[in-house]
C-alpha positions in Angstrom: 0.0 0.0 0.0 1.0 3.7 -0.9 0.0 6.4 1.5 -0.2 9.9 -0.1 2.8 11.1 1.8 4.3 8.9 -0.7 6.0 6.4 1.6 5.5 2.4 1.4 4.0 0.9 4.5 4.3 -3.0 4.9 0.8 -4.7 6.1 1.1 -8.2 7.2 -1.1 -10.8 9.1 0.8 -13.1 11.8 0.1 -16.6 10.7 -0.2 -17.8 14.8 -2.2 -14.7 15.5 -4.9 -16.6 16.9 -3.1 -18.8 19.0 -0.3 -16.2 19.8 -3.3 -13.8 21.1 -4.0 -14.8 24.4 0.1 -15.4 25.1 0.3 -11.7 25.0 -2.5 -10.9 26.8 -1.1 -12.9 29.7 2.5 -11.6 29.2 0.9 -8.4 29.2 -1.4 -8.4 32.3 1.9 -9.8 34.3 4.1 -6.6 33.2 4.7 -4.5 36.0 6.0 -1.4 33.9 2.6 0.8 33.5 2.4 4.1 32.8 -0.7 5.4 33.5 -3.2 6.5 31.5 -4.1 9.4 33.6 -0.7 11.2 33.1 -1.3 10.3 29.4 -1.1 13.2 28.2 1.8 15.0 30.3 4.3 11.8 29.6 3.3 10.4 26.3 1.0 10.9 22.8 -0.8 8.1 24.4 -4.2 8.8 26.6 -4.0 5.6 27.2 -2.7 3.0 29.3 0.7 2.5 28.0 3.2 -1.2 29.1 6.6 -1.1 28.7 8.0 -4.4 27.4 11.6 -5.3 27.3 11.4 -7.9 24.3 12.4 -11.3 24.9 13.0 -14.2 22.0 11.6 -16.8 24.9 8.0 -14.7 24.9 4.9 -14.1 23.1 5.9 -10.3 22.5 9.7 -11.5 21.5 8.1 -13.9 19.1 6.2 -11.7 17.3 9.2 -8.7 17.4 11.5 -11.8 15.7 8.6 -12.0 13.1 8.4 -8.1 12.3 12.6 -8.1 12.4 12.3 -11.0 9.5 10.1 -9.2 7.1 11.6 -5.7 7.2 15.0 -7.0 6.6 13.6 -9.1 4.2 12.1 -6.5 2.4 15.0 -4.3 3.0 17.2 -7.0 1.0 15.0 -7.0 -1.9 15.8 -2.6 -2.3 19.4 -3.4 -2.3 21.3 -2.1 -5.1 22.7 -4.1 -8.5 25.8 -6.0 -6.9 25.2 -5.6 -3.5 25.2 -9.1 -1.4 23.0 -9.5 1.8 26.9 -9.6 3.7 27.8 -6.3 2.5 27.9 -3.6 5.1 25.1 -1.7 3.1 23.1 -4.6 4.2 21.4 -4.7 7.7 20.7 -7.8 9.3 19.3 -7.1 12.6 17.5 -3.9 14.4 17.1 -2.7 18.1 13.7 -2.1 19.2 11.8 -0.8 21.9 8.3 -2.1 22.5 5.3 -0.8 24.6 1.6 -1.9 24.7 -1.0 0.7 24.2 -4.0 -1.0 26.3 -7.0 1.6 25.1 -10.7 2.0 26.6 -13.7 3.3 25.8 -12.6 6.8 25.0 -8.8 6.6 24.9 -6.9 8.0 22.3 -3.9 9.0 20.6 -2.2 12.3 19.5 -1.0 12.7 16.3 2.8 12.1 16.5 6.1 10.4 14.7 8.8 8.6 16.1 11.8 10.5 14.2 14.7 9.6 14.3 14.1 5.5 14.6 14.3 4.7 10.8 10.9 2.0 11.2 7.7 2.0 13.7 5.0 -0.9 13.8 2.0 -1.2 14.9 0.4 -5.1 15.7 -2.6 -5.2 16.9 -3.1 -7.9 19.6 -7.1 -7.5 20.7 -9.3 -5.3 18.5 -13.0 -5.6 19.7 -15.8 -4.4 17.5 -15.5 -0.3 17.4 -11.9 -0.4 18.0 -10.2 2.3 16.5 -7.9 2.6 13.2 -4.5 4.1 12.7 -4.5 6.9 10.7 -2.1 8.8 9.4 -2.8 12.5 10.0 -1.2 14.3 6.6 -3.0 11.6 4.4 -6.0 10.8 6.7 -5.6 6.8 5.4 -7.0 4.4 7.7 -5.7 1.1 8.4 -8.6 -0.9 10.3 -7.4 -2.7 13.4 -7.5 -6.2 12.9 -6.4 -8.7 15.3 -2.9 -10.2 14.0 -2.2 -7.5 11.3 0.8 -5.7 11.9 1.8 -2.4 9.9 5.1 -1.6 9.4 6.1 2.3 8.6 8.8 5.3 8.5 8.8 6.2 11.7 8.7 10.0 10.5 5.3 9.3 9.3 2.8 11.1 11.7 -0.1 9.0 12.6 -2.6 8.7 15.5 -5.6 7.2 16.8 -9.2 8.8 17.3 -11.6 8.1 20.1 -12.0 4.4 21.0 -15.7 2.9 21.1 -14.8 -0.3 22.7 -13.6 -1.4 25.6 -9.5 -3.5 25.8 -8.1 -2.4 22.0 -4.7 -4.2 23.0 -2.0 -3.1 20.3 2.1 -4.0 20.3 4.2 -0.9 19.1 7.6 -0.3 18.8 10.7 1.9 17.4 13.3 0.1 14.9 17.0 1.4 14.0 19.5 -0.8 12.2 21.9 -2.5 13.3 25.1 -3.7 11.2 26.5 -7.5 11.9 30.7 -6.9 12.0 
């Protein structure tokens, strides 16, 4: 897909999403690192409460960061110039990420924002009851419907948001992406 602000964005469905689902939701509910939603708007673009995760290849969350790590370097191999191999040092096989959960009610929200200077952001979305609200991003106004296993994958200068929520526990995985290069 093409947004008008001319920028690819990489849409994807997890093929375990189903089973992977109620993982995170436990690995979730057991994190103790909450910010809360009250100070939402004060600490973060989040009104919201927001879980910091630290990503873990043993967990449901580090799974699913391993999966989003796979196709963006994936797709950033296929972009490489004529000549170029996948060992070259233009080529990056690995990025560092931070992860939070954005755990939204009825009437939480999101303020337009970007997440300059990471190179990618993503968006997975974990539990998306009927009503939940879509990503948008705010120079385009595109809407990308939350659906439960999808993940979207963007430049993280892209502004985006998230309007009023109309249902109650929209559960969504985001994180920050810069590259790393293998020596």
């Amino acid at each position: 897909m093409i947004v008008s602000e001319n920028h690819y964005l990489i849409i994807e469905t997890h093929p375990r999403a189903e089973q992977l689902k109620e993982k995170l939701i436990e690995e979730i509910d057991n994190c103790s690192d909450v910010l809360d939603a009250s100070l939402g708007s004060e600490m973060t673009n989040m009104v919201a409460k927001k879980i910091f995760l630290t990503p873990s290849l043993s967990n449901p969350s580090g799974q699913i960061l391993k999966w989003i790590n796979d196709i963006v370097v994936f797709t950033h191999s296929i972009g490489l110039p004529s000549g170029v191999s996948s060992d070259s040092p233009e080529a990056v096989t690995t990025y560092q990420t931070g992860m939070w959960v954005g755990r939204y009610g009825k009437g939480d929200y999101c303020k337009s924002h970007s997440h300059y200077p990471s190179l990618f952001s993503f968006v997975y979305f974990i539990k998306c009851p009927p009503k939940s609200s879509p990503l948008i991003f705010t120079t385009s106004g595109e809407e990308i419907s939350a659906e439960e296993g999808k993940v979207v994958i963007f430049p993280s200068m892209l502004k985006h948001h998230v309007p009023y929520n109309h249902s109650e526990d929209r559960i969504i995985l985001s994180g920050n992406m810069i590259p790393v290069r293998q020596v």
